[in-house]
BAKE-706558 format. One record per residue (C-alpha): residue number from 1; residue in one letter; chain; x, y, z. Coordinates in steps of 0.5 Angstrom, whole numbers. Each point is the difference from the previous one (the first is absolute). Example, Ala and Ser with C-alpha at 12.3 -4.5 7.8 and 13.67 -1.06 7.14 Angstrom:
BEGIN
- num|residu|chaine|X|Y|Z
- 1|A|A|25|-9|16
- 2|S|A|2|7|-2
***
This chain:
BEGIN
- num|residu|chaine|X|Y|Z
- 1|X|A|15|-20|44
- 2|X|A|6|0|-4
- 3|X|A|-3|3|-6
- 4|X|A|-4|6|4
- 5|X|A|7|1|3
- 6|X|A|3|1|-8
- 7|X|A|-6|5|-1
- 8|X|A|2|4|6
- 9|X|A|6|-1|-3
- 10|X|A|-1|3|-7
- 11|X|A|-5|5|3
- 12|X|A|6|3|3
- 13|X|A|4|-1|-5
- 14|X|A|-4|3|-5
- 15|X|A|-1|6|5
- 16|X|A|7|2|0
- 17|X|A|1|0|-7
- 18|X|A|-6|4|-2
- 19|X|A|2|7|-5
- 20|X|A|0|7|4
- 21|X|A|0|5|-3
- 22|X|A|2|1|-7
- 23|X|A|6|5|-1
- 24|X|A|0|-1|-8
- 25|X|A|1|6|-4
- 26|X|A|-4|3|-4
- 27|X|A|0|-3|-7
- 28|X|A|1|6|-5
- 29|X|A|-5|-2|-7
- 30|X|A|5|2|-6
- 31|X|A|-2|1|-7
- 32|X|A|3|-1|-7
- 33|X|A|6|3|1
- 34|X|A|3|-2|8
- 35|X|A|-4|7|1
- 36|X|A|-5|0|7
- 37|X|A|-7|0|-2
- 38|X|A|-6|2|4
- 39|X|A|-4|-6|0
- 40|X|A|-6|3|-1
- 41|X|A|1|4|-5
- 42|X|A|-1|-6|-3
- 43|X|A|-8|1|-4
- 44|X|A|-4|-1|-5
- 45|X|A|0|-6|-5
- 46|X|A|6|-3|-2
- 47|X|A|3|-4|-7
- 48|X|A|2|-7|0
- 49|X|A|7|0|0
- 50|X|A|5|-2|-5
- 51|X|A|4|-5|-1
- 52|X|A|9|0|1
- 53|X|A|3|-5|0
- 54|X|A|5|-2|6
- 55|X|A|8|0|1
- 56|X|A|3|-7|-2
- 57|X|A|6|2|4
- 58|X|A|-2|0|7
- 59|X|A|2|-1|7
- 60|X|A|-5|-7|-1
- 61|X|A|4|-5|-2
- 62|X|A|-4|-5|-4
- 63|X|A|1|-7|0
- 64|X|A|-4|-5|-4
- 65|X|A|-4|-5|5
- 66|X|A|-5|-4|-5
- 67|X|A|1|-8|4
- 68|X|A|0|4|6
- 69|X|A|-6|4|0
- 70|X|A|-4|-7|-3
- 71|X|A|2|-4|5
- 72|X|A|-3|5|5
- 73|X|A|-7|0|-4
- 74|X|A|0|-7|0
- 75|X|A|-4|-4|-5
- 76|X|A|-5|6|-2
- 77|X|A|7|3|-3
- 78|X|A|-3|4|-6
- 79|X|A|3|-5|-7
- 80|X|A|4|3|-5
- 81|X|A|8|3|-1
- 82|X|A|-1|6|3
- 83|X|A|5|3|4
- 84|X|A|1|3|7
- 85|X|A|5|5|4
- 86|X|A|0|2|7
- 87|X|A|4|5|4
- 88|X|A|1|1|8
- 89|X|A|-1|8|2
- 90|X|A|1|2|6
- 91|X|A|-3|5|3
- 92|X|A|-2|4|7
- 93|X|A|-3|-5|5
- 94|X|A|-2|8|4
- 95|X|A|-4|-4|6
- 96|X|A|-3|6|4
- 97|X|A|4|-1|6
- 98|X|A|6|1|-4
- 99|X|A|-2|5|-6
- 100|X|A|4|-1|-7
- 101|X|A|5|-5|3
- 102|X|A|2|-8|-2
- 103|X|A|-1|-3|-6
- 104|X|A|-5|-5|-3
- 105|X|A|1|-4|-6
- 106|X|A|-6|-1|-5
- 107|X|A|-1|-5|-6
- 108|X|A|0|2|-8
- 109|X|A|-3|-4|-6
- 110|X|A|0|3|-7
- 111|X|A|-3|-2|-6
- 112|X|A|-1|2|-7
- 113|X|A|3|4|-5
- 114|X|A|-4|7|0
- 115|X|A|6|6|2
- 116|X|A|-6|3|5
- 117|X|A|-1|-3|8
- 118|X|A|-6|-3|2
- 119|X|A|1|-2|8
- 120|X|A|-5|-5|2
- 121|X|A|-2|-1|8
- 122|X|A|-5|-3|4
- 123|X|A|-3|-3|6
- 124|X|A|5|-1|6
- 125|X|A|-4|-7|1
- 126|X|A|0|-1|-6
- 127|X|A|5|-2|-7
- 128|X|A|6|3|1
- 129|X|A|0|6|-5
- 130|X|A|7|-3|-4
- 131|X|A|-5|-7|-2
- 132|X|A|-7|4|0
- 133|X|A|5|4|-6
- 134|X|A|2|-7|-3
- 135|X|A|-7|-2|-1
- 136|X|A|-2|6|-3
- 137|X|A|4|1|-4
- 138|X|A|-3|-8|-3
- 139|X|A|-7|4|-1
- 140|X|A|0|7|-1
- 141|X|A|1|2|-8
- 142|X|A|6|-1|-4
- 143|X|A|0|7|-1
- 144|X|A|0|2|7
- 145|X|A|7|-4|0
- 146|X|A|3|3|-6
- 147|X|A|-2|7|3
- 148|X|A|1|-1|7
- 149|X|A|5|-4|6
- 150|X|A|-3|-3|4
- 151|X|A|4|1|7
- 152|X|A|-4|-4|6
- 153|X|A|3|2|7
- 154|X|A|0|-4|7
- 155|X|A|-3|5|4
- 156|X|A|4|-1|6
- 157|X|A|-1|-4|5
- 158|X|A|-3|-6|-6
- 159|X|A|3|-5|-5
- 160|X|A|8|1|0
- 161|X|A|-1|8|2
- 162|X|A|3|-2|7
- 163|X|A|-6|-4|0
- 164|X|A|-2|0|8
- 165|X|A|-1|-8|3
- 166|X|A|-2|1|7
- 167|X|A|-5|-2|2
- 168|X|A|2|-8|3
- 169|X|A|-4|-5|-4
- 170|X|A|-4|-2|6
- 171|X|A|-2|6|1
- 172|X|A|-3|1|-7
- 173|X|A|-3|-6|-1
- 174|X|A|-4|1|7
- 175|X|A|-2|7|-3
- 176|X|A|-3|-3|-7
- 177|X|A|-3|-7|3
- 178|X|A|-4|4|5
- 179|X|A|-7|-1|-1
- 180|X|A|-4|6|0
- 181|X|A|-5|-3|1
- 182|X|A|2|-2|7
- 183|X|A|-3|4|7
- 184|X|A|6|1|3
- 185|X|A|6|4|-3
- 186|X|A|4|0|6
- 187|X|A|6|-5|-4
- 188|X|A|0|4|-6
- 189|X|A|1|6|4
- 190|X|A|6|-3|3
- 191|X|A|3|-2|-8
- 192|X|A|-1|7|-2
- 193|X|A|4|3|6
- 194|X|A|5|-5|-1
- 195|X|A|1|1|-7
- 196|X|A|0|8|1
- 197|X|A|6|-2|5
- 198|X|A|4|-4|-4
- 199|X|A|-1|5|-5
- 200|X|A|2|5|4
- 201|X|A|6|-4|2
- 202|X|A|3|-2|-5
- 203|X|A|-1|7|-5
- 204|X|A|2|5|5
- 205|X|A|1|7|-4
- 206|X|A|-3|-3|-6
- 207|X|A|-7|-2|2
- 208|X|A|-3|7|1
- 209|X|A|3|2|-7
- 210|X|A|-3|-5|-4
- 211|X|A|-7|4|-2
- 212|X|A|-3|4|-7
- 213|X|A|3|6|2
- 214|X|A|7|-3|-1
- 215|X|A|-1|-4|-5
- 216|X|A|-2|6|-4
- 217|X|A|7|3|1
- 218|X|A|3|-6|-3
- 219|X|A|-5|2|-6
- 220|X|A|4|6|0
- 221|X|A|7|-2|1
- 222|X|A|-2|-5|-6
- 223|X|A|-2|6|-4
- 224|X|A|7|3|0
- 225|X|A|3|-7|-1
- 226|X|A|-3|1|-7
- 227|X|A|1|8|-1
- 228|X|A|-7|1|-2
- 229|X|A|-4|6|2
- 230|X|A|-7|-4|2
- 231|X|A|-1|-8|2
- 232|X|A|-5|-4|-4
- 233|X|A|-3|-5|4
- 234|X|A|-5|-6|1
- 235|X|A|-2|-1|7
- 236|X|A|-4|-6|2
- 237|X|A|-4|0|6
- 238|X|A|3|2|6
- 239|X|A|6|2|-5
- 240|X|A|-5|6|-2
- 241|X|A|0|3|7
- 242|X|A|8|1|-1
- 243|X|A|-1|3|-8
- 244|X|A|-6|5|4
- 245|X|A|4|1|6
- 246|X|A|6|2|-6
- 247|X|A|-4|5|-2
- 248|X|A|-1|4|5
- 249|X|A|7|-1|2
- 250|X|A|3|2|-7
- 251|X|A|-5|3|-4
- 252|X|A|4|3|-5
- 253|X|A|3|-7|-2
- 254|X|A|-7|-3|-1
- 255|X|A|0|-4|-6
- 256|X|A|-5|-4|-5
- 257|X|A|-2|-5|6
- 258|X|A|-6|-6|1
- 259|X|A|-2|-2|6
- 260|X|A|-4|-7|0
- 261|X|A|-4|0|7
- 262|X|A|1|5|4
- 263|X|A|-1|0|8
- 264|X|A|-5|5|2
- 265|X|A|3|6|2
- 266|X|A|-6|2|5
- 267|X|A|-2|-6|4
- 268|X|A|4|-2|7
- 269|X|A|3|-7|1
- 270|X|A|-7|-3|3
- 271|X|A|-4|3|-8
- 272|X|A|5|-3|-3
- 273|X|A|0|-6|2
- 274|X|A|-7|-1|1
- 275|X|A|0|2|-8
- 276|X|A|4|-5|-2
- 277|X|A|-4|-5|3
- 278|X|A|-6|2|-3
- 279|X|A|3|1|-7
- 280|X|A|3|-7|2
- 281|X|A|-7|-4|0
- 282|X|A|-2|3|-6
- 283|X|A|7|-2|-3
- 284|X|A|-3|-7|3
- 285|X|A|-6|1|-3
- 286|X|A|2|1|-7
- 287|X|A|7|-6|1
- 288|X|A|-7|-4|1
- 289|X|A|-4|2|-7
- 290|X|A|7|-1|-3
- 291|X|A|0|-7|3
- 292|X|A|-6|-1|-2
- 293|X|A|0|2|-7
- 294|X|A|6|-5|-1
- 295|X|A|-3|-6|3
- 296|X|A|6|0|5
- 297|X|A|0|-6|5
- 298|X|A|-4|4|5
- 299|X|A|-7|-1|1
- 300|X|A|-3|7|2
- 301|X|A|7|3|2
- 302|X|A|-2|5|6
- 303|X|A|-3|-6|3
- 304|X|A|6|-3|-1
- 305|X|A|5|4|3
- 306|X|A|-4|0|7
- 307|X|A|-1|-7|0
- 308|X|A|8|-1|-1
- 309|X|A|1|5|7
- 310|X|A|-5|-3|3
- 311|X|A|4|-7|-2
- 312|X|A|7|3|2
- 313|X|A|-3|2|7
- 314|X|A|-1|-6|2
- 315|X|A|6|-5|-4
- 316|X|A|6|6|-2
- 317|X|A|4|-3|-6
- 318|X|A|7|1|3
- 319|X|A|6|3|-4
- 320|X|A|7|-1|0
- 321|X|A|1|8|2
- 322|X|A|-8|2|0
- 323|X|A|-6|-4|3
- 324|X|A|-6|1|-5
- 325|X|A|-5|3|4
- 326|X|A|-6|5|0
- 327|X|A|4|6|1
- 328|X|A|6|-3|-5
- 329|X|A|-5|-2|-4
- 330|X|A|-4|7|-2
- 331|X|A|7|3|1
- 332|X|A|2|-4|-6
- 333|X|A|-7|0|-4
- 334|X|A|1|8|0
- 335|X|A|6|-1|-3
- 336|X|A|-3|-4|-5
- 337|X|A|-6|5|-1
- 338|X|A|5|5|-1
- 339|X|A|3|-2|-7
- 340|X|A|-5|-1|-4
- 341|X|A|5|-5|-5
- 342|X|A|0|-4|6
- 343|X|A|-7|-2|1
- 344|X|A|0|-7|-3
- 345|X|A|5|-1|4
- 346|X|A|-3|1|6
- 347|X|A|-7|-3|-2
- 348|X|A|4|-7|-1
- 349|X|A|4|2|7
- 350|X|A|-7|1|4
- 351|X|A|-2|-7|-3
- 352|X|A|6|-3|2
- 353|X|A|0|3|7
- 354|X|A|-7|-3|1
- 355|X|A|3|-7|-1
- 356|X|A|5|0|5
- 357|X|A|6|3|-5
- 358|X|A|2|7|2
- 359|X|A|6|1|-5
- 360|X|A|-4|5|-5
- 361|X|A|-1|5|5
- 362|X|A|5|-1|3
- 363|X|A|4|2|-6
- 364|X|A|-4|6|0
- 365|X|A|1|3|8
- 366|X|A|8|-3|-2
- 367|X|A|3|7|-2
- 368|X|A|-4|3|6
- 369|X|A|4|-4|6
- 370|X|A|5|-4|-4
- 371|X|A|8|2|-2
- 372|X|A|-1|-2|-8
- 373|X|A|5|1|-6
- 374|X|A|5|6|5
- 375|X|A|-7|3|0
- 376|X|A|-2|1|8
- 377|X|A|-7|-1|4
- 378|X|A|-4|6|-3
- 379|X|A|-4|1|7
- 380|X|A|5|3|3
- 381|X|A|2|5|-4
- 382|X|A|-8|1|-2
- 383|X|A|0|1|9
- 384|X|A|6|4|2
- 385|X|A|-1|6|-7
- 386|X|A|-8|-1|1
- 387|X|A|0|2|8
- 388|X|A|6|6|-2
- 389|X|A|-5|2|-5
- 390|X|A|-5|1|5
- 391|X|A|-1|3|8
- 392|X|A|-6|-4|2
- 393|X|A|0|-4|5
- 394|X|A|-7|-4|1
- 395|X|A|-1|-2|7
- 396|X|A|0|-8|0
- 397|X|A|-8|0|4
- 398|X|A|-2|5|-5
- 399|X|A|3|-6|-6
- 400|X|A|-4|-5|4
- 401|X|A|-6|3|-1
- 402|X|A|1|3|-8
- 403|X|A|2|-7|-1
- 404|X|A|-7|-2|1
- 405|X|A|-4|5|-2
- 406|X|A|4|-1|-7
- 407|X|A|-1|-8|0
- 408|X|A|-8|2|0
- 409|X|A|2|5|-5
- 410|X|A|6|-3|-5
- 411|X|A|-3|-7|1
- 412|X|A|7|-4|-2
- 413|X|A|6|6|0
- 414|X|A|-3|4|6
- 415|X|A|3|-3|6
- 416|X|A|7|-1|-4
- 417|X|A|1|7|-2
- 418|X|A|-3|3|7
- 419|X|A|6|-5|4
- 420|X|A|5|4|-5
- 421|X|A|-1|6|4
- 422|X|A|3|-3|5
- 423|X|A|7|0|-4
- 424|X|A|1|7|1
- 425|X|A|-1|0|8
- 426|X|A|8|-2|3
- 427|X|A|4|4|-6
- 428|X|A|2|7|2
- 429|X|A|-4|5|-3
- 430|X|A|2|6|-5
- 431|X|A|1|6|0
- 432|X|A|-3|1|-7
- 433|X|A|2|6|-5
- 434|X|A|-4|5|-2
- 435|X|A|-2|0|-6
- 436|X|A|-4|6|-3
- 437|X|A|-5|0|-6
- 438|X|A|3|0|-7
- 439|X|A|-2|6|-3
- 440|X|A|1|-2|-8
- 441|X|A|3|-7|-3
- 442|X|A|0|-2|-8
- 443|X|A|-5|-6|-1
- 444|X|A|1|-5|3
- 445|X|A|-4|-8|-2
- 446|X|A|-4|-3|6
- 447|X|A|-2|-6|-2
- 448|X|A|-6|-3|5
- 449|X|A|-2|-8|0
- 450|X|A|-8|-2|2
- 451|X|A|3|-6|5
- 452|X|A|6|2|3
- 453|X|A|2|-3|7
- 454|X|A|6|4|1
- 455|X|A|-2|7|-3
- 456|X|A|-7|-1|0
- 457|X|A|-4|5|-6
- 458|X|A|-3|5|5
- 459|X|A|6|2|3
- 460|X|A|5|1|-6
- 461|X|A|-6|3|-4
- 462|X|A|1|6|7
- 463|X|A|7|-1|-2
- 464|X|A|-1|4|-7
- 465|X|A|-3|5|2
- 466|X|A|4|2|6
- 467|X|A|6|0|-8
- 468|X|A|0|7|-3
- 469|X|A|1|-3|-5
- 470|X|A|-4|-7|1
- 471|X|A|-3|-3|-6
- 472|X|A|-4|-6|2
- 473|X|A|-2|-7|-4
- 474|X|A|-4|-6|3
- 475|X|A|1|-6|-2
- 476|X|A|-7|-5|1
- 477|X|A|5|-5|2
- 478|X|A|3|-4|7
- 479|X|A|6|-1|2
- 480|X|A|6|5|3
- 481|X|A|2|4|-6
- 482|X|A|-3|1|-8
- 483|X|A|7|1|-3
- 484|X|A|0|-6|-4
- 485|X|A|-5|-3|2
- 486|X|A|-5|4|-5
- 487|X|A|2|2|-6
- 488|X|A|-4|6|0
- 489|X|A|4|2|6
- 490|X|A|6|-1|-3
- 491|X|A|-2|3|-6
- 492|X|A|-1|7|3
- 493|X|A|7|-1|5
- 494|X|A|4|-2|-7
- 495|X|A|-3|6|-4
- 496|X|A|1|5|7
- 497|X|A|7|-2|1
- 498|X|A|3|0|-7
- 499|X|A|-5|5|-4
- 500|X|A|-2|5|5
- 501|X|A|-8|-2|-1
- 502|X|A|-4|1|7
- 503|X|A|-6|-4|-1
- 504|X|A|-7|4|3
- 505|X|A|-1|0|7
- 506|X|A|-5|-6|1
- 507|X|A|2|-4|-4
- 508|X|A|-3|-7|1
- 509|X|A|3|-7|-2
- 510|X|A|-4|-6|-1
- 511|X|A|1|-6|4
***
């Protein structure tokens, strides 16, 4: 009884808070000179744009943060003597219901030599763009960092970007131990309405303000930092839907950009998430051929993953946070699917888990729900910007009845990523930007992966061709994102980004 008061409660809430028409300005595109420009006037092809170098001298104050930034990456800090600064940028917070006021603060990481910017961004629910920054610059080309540097930003709302922690543990761990499998979805339905509550609550006017489009304004307002006239960018799963939503927004500022996994631009939520369960089986599939081929401690890997859940609906393997169930046990075996370095790890962590031993997927599902190194729980920046994004809302009957027809189809994700479109549901729903077709871009690298549970191929490959300036490569390989994972992959961005070489449309890397 109590808990269906509370989601009255936040119903009700979240009502009242819901955006009302937008009285936004225009915004008015300028060219090269501060001069308005007509964005359609822009057409036909475009150059790759050249390289400028930065302002030293700006209004960012550098301070070195090398101890600090390991300690947030914990034990799978890159080795070596390289060195990191961060900076603190404010920048407009513009929720809806009050357009161009407050302020928001958003976290800076640079490293390398090079006098050319490179901005690093991600997925919300992911790594933080200041240490996706960090660990690349461990793995991309030496010449990469003596051309360029790199400068990874928190969006807002994640890692030390003001970073949002609402949603009480409690809370987040009914959401993520749930079984999706169950026949009843009535409790999870209550955790996701007290979780849009809490959110709501305890963000106010900064809750509708975190989303792509405003993470894309940061963008700019971290272009002007540098005094260049075009952002060069790297953009990391969902990260590329800021770098796209930029595009359109600023197009006379675009500069040599890579998105790695891009969303599909033309599914709603309910074709996205069912394309990610696909693309996760076959993502299992190739993890299992992997284990396999390695001889790892599994006998038949997929077999084994269906016989841990069965194991942990029955016998859950309790946590000192989080209890291992099917629910947190899929959450934490996606996680580990989607980092291809990852996978003998996971393979040991399933092993351990069939004997009772939950710490290795527990490592794994940790960021997701758990405080760790300074870093807040990434599901709720991944809930709170996730449903910005986004004006469908999903009738919990109609969930009910995706979420079986998906467990027929997706026979281990289905369920899972049917019951996510309940998260959505509580929070308030957007009043999205219009956003008109961008007529003409310099050419811009898509970088596609064969398995990707987070950006399935399908969808980023749709990504490109909806760029005018879209150049796409497929790597044949797993895992969400090829940057420095396949070397060709990196060898084309590495020879885009510092000598202008666009490869062939099309091009395919081998696994």
């Amino acid at each position: 009884m109590r808990r269906a008061a509370m989601v009255l409660l936040a119903v009700s809430v979240l009502a009242g808070c819901s955006a009302g028409p937008s009285d936004r300005p225009v915004i008015a595109v300028r060219g090269e000179d501060n001069q308005p420009l007509d964005a359609t006037q822009l057409a036909g092809p475009q150059p790759v744009p050249p390289l400028e170098e930065f302002r030293e001298e700006s209004i960012l104050q550098w301070s070195p943060c090398t101890d600090a930034t390991k300690e947030r990456m914990g034990p799978t800090a890159p080795a070596g003597d390289v060195e990191y600064q961060c900076s603190r940028m404010s920048v407009i917070l513009d929720s809806p219901g009050r357009p161009g006021r407050g302020t928001i603060g958003v976290s800076l990481l640079r490293v390398g030599t090079g006098r050319n910017p490179l901005v690093v961004i991600g997925d919300p629910d992911g790594e933080p763009g200041t240490l996706k920054a960090a660990r690349l610059a461990a793995s991309l080309p030496p010449e990469v960092l003596s051309t360029y540097t790199l400068i990874g930003m928190d969006r807002r709302g994640t890692g030390r970007s003001d970073g949002v922690q609402c949603i009480p543990a409690e809370t987040r761990a009914q959401i993520v131990e749930y079984d999706p499998a169950a026949a009843e979805q009535s409790d999870l339905v209550v955790s996701v309405g007290e979780a849009a509550q809490e959110c709501v609550l305890d963000l106010e006017n900064r809750l509708t303000a975190l989303d792509s489009w405003r993470a894309a304004a940061d963008l700019e307002r971290l272009r002007e930092h540098l005094a260049v006239k075009r952002l060069n960018a790297i953009g990391f799963g969902d990260g590329s839907k800021v770098l796209t939503t930029y595009a359109n927004r600023f197009p006379t500022k675009i500069g040599r950009m890579v998105l790695d996994g891009a969303p599909d631009p033309t599914l709603d939520s309910v074709g996205v998430l069912e394309s990610r369960a696909a693309s996760a089986e076959q993502t299992l599939d190739a993890f299992a051929r992997d284990c396999t081929a390695r001889s790892c401690g599994l006998a038949n890997p997929r077999e084994d993953v269906t016989a841990l859940i069965g194991q942990l609906r029955t016998t859950p393997i309790r946590g000192a946070t989080i209890d291992l169930t099917p629910g947190s046990a899929l959450h934490a075996i996606l996680a580990g699917l989607s980092e291809r370095s990852r996978w003998p790890a996971l393979s040991d962590a399933i092993v351990k888990a069939r004997a009772g031993d939950g710490s290795g997927l527990n490592a794994l599902l940790d960021p997701l729900v758990s405080e760790l190194d300074e870093n807040p729980p990434r599901l709720d920046a991944g809930m709170v910007t996730g449903c910005n994004d986004t004006a469908t809302r999903i009738p919990p009957d109609r969930v009910a009845g995706l979420s079986k027809d998906w467990q027929d189809k997706h026979k281990m994700f289905g369920a899972l990523f049917a019951r996510m479109l309940l998260r959505c549901g509580p929070f308030p729903v957007p009043q999205l930007q219009r956003q008109d077709p961008l007529k003409s871009a310099p050419p811009i690298l898509v970088l596609s992966t064969a398995d990707d549970p987070v950006t399935p191929a399908p969808g980023t490959e749709r990504a490109a061709q909806r760029l005018p300036g879209g150049v796409l490569l497929g790597w044949q390989g797993s895992g969400h994102g090829a940057l420095a994972q396949s070397p060709c992959a990196t060898n084309a961005a590495r020879d885009y980004l510092i000598d202008a070489k666009v490869p062939t449309n099309g091009t395919v890397c081998p696994p």
